[in-house]
C-alpha positions, 0 to 999 in steps of 0.5 A: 707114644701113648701105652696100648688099651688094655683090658677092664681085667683078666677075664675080659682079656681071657675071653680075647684071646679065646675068640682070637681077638688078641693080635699077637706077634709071630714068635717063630719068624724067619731070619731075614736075608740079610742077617748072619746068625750063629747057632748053638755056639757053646759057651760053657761046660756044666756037670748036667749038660752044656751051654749054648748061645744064639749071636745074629748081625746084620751081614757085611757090617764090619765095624763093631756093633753093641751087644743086647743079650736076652735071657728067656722066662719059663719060672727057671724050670723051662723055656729056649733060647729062641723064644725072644727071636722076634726080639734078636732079629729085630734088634740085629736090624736095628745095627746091634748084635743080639745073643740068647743064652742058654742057663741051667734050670731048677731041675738041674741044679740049685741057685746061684747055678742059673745066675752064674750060667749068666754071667758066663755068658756074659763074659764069653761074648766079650771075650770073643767081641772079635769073632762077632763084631761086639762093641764089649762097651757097650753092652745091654742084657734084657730079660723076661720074668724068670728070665728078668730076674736072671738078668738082673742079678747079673746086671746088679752083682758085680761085686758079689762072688757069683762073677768069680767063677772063672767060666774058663773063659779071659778077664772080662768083665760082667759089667752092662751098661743097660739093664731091661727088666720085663715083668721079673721078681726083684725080691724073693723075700716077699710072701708073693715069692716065698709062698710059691712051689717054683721059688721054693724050687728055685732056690732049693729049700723053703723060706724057713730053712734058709731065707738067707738064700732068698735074700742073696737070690733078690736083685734089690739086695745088690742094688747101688749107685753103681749099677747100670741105667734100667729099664722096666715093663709090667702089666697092672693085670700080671697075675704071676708077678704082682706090680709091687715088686717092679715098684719096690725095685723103682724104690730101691733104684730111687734111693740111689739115684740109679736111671729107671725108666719104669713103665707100667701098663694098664690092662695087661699081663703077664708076657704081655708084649705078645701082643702086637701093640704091647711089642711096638709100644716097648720096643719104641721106648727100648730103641731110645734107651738103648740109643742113650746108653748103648751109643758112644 
C-alpha cells in the first residue's frame, strides 16, 4: 500500500483542516457488541494517585489471544487512556486483547516515575494473562509521542534498573516481542530535546544541571541487539518531533541489525494517523507486523 497524499507544507494542511477538508477518524467510537471491555481495572498504587488500566476482547473467545498495549501522548503532562480507542477496539476485533495504560504525569512526579508506571503495566497483564485470555508471549506495546517515547524505554530497558521495581505484582517479565513507535523522541539529548520547557519538565532540571538524566531518559541509550522487532510512523510536516530523531533511532537499531520497519510519510504531522487515510495506511502495515511477530 502506497502512503496517502500529504500536504505541499503546514499551511496548506492548517488551512484543511480549518475548512473541514481533513477527513478524520471518530476518536469516541462505540464498543461494538461483540466485544467485552474491562474498565478502570487498577494496576498499580503510587504515592500521587492510583493507576488504571483499560483491557477489551472479542466475546466468547476462550483461547488466549496476544496482547497490544498502547500508551497515550500529551508531552507527559496530560492525555487518558481511551484517547487510542479507535485503536483498542479495532485491534480486539482483529483476534488480539488490547490494554491502555494509565502513567503518572511531569506534574506529578519526575522521571524515570513515568516509564516505571510502564513497565508495571506491563507486568501486571501478564500476571493476570489468565483473568484476560493473554498469550503473555506474545506481546506488543504501541505508543504515540510522548506516549512513543514511554513505550520505548519499556521495550528497550531490560536490563536497565527501571524493570526492578517489584510493582507488588509476580515475576513476569517486561519483556515485548513488538515495539511500534508513533512519531516519539528517541534522544533526549539533542538541542531539539533539551531546548524545550516539557522536556525540561519531564525530567525535572535542565540539561546543564543534569544531562546525564537526559541520557538515561533516550531509548537509543539502551539499544542493542536484543531488543524487540520495531516498528516506526513520522510525517515529514511534524513540527513538534523533528524526523532526525526517528532516524537517528533507524541508525541505532541499524548498527545492531535489530528489525525497523521505518515509515516516513511525506506531507504529514504530528498525530497524523487522525486522519482517515493516515489510520488505514498504518494500520495495514501493523496488521503484517503484527502477524509476524505476534503469531506463534
Amino acid at each position: 500500500m502506497k502512503p496517502p497524499r500529504g500536504y505541499l507544507n503546514n499551511t496548506f494542511l492548517k488551512w484543511s483542516a480549518m475548512f473541514g477538508r481533513i477527513d478524520l477518524v471518530n476518536t469516541k467510537p462505540e464498543i461494538p457488541h461483540d466485544i467485552e471491555s474491562f474498565i478502570d481495572v487498577k494496576f498499580k498504587e503510587t504515592e500521587q494517585r492510583s493507576l488504571f488500566l483499560d483491557v477489551y476482547r472479542e466475546k466468547g473467545v476462550n483461547n488466549s489471544m496476544p496482547l497490544i498495549i498502547f500508551v497515550h501522548g500529551g508531552s507527559w503532562t496530560k492525555g487518558d487512556k481511551k484517547d487510542y480507542l479507535i485503536y483498542l477496539l479495532s485491534y480486539a476485533q482483529k483476534g488480539y486483547v488490547t490494554a491502555s495504560l494509565s502513567y503518572r504525569f511531569s506534574q506529578e512526579e519526575k522521571f524515570p516515575a513515568a516509564v516505571k508506571d510502564i513497565i508495571c503495566g506491563i507486568k501486571w497483564l501478564k500476571d493476570n494473562a489468565m483473568e484476560y485470555g493473554i498469550d503473555s508471549n506474545n506481546v506488543a506495546i504501541v505508543g504515540g509521542s510522548a506516549g512513543a517515547h514511554l513505550a520505548l524505554m519499556a521495550a528497550y530497558s531490560t536490563g536497565s534498573s527501571f524493570g526492578e521495581e517489584s510493582c507488588k505484582s509476580g515475576s513476569a517479565s517486561q519483556k515485548v516481542n513488538a515495539v511500534v513507535n508513533f512519531y516519539g523522541p528517541t534522544d533526549l539529548t539533542t538541542d531539539y530535546a533539551i531546548n524545550r520547557k516539557e522536556t525540561n519538565f519531564f525530567i525535572g532540571s535542565d540539561y546543564k544541571s543534569q544531562p546525564e538524566k537526559y541520557l538515561i531518559a533516550s531509548p537509543i541509550h539502551y539499544v542493542t541487539k536484543d531488543d524487540p522487532p520495531t516498528m516506526t510512523f513520522i510525517g515529514t510536516l511534524d513540527e513538534l518531533v523533528p524526523l532526525n530523531q526517528t532516524n537517528k533511532l533507524d541508525q541505532s537499531l541499524k548498527n545492531v541489525d535489530v528489525y525497523h520497519d521505518y515509515h516516513i510519510l511525506k506531507g504529514w504531522p504530528h498525530t497524523m494517523d487522525a486522519a482517515r487515510p493516515v489510520n488505514i495506511y498504518t494500520q495495514h502495515y501493523m496488521d503484517k507486523f503484527f502477524n509476524q511477530f505476534l503469531r506463534d
